[in-house]
N, CA, C and O atoms as a Tinker XYZ file with bonds, in Angstrom:
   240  protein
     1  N    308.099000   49.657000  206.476000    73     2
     2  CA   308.508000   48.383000  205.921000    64     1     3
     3  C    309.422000   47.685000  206.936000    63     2     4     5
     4  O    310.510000   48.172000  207.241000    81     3
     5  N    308.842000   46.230000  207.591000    73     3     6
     6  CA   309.674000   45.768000  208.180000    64     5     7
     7  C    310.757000   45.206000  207.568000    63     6     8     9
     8  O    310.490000   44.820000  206.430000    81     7
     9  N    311.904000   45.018000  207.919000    73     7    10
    10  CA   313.387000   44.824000  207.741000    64     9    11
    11  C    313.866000   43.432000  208.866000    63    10    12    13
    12  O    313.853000   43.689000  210.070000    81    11
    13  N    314.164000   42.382000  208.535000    73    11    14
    14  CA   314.474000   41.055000  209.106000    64    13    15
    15  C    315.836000   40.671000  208.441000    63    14    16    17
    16  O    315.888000   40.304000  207.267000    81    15
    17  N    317.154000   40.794000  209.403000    73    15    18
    18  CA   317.834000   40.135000  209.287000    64    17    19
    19  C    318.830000   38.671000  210.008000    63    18    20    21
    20  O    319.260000   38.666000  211.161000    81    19
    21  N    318.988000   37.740000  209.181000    73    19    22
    22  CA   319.054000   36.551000  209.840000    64    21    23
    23  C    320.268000   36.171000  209.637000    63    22    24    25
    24  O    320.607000   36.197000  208.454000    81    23
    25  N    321.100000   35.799000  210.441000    73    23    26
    26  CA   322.615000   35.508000  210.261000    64    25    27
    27  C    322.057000   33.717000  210.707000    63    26    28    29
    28  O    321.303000   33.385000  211.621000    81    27
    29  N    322.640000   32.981000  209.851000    73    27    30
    30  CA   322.869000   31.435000  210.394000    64    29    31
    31  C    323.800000   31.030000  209.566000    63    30    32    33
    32  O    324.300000   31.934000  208.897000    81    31
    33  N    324.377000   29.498000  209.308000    73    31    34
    34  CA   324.922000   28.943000  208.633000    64    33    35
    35  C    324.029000   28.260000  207.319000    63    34    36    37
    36  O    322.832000   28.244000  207.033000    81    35
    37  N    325.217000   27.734000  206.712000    73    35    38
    38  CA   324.393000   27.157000  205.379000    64    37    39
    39  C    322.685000   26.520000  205.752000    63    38    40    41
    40  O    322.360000   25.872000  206.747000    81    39
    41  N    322.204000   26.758000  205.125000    73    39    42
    42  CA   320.610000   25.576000  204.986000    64    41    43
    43  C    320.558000   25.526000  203.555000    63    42    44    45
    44  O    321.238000   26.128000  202.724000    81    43
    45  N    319.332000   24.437000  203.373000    73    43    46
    46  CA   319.017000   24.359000  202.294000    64    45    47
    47  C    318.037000   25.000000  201.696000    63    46    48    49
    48  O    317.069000   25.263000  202.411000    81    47
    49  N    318.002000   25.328000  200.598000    73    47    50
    50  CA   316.769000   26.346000  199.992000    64    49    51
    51  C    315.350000   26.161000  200.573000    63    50    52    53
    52  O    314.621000   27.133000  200.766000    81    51
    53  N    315.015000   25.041000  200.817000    73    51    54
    54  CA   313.592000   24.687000  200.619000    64    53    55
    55  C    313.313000   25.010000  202.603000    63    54    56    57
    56  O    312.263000   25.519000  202.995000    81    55
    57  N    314.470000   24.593000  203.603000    73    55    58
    58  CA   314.090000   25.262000  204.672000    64    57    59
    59  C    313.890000   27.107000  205.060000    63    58    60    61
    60  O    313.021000   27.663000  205.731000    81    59
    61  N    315.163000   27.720000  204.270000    73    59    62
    62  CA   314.928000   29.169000  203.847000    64    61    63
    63  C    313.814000   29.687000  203.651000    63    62    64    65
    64  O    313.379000   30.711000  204.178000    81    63
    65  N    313.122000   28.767000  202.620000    73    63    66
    66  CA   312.061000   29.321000  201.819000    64    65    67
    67  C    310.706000   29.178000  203.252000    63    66    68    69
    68  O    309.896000   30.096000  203.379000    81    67
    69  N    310.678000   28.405000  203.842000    73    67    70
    70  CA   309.772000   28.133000  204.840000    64    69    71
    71  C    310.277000   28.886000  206.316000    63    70    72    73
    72  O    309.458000   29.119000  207.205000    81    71
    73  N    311.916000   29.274000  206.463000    73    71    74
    74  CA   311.754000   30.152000  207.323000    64    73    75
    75  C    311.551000   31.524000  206.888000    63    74    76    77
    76  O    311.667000   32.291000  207.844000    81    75
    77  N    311.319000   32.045000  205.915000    73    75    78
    78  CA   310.898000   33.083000  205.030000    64    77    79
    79  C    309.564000   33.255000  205.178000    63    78    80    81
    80  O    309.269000   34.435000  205.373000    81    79
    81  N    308.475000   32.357000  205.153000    73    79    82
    82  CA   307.775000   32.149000  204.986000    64    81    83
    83  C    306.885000   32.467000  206.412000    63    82    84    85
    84  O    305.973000   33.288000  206.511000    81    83
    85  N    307.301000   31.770000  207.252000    73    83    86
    86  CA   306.864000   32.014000  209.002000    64    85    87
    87  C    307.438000   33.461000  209.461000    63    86    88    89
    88  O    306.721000   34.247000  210.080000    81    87
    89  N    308.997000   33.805000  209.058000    73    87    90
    90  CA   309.321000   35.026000  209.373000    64    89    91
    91  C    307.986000   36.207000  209.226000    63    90    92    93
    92  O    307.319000   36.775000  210.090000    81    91
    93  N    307.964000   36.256000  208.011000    73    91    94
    94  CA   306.875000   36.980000  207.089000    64    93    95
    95  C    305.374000   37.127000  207.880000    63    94    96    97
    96  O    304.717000   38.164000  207.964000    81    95
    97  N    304.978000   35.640000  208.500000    73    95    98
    98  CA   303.461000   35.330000  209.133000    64    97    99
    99  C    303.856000   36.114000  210.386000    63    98   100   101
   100  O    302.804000   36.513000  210.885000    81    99
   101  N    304.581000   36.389000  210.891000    73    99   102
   102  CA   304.895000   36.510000  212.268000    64   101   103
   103  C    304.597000   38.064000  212.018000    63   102   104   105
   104  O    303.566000   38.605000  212.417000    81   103
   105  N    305.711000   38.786000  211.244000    73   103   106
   106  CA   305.628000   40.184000  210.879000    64   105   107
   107  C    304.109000   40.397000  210.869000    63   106   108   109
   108  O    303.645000   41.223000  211.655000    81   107
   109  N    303.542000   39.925000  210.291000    73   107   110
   110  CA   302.021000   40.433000  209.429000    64   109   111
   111  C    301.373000   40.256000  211.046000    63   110   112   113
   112  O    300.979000   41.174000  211.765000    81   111
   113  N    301.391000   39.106000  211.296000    73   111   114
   114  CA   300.332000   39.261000  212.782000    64   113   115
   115  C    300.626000   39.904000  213.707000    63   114   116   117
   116  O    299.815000   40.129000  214.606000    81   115
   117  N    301.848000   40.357000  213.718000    73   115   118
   118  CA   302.142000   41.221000  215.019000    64   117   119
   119  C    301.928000   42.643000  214.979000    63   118   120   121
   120  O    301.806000   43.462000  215.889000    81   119
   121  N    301.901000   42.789000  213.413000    73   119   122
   122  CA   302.404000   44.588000  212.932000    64   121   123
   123  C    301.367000   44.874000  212.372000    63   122   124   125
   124  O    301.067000   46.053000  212.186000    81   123
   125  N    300.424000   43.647000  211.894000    73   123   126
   126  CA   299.052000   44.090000  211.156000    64   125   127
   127  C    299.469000   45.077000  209.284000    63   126   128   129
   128  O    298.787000   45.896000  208.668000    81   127
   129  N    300.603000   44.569000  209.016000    73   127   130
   130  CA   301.319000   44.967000  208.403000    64   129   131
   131  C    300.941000   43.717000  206.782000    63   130   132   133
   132  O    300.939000   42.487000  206.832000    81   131
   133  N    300.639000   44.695000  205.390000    73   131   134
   134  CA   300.801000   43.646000  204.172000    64   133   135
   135  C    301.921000   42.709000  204.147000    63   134   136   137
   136  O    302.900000   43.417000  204.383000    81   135
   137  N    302.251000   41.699000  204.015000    73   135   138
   138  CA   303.203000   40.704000  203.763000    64   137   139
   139  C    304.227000   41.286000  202.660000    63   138   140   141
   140  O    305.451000   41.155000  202.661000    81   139
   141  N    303.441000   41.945000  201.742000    73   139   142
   142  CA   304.363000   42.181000  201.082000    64   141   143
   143  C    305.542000   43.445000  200.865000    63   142   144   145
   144  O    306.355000   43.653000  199.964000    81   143
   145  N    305.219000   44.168000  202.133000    73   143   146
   146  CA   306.154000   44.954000  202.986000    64   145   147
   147  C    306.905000   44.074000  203.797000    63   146   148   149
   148  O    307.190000   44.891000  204.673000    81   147
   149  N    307.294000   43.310000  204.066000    73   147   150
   150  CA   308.105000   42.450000  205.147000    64   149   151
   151  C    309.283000   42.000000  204.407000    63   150   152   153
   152  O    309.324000   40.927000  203.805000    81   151
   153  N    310.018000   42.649000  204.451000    73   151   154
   154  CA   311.557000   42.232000  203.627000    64   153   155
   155  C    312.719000   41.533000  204.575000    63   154   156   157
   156  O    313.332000   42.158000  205.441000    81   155
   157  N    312.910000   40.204000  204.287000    73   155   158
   158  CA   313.833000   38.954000  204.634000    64   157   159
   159  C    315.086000   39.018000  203.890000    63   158   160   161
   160  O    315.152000   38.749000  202.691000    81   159
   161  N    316.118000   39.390000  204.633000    73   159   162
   162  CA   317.181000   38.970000  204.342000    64   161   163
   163  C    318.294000   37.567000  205.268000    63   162   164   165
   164  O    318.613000   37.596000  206.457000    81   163
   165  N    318.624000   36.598000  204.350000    73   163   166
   166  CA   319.719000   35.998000  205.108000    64   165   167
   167  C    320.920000   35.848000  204.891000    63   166   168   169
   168  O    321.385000   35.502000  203.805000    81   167
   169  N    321.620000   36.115000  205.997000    73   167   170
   170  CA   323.057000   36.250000  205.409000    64   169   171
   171  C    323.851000   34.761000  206.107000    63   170   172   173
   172  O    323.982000   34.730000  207.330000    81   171
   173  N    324.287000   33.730000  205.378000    73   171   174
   174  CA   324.790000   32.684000  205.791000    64   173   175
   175  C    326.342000   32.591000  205.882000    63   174   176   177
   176  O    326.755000   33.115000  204.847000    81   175
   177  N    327.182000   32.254000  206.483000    73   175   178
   178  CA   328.216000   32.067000  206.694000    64   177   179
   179  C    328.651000   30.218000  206.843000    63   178   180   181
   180  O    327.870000   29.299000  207.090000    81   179
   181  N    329.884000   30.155000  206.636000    73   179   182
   182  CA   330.295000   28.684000  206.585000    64   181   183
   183  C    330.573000   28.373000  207.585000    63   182   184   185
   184  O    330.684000   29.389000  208.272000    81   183
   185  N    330.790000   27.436000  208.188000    73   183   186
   186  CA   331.313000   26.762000  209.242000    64   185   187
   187  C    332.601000   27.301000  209.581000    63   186   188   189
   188  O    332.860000   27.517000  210.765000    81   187
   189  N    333.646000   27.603000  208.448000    73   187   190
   190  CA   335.104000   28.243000  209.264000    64   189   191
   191  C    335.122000   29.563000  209.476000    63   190   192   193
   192  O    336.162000   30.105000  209.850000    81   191
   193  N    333.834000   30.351000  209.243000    73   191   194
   194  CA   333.710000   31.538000  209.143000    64   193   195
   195  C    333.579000   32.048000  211.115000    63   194   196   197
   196  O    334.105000   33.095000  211.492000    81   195
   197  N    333.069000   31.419000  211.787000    73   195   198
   198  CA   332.276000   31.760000  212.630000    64   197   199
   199  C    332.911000   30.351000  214.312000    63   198   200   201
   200  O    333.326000   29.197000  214.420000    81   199
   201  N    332.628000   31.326000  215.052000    73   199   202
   202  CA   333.188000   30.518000  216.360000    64   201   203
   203  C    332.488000   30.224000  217.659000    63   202   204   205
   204  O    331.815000   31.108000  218.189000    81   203
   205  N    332.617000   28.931000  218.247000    73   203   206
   206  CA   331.756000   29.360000  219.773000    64   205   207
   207  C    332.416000   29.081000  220.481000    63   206   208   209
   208  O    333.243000   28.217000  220.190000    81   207
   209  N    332.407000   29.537000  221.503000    73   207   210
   210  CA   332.961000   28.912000  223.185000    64   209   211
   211  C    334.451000   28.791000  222.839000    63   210   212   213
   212  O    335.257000   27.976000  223.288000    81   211
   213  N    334.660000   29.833000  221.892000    73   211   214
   214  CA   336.660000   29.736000  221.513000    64   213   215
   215  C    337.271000   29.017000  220.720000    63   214   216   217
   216  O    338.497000   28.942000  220.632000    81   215
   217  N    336.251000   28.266000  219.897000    73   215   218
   218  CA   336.576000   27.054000  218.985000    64   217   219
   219  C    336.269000   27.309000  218.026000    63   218   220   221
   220  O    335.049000   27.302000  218.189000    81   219
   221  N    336.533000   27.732000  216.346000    73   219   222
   222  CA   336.053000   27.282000  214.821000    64   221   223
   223  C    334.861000   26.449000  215.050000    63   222   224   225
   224  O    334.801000   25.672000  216.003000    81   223
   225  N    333.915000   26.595000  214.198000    73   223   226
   226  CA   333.039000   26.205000  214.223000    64   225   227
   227  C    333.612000   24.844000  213.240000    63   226   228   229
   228  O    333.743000   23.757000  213.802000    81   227
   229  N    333.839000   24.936000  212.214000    73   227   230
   230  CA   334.061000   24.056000  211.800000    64   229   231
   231  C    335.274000   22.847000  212.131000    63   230   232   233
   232  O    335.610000   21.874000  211.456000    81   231
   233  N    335.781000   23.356000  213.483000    73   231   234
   234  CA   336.986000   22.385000  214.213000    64   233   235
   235  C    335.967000   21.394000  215.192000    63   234   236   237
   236  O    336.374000   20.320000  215.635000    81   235
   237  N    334.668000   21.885000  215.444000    73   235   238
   238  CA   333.770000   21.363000  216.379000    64   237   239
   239  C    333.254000   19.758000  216.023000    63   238   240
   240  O    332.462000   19.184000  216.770000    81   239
């Protein structure tokens, strides 16, 4: 059973659901694997959670 985990910031459901969706197509064509073995997790974080180049993301 493939295992996909995705760290990003907030999105909205309906893009989730479609990167869920391609995640999943990708698994299956590469692994020759049922879709419905391909387990998606995302874990989102907020903007003050997370930093780049030394800065809050959400100070950016």
């Amino acid at each position: 059973m493939p295992i996909v985990t995705i760290q990003q910031g907030p999105r909205e459901v309906e893009q989730k659901r479609e990167l869920v969706e391609r995640v999943t197509a990708a698994f299956v064509e590469a692994l020759a694997c049922p879709p419905e073995s391909v387990l998606v997790w995302i874990q989102e974080y907020p903007a003050e959670n997370w930093g780049k180049g030394g800065k809050l993301t959400a100070d950016q």
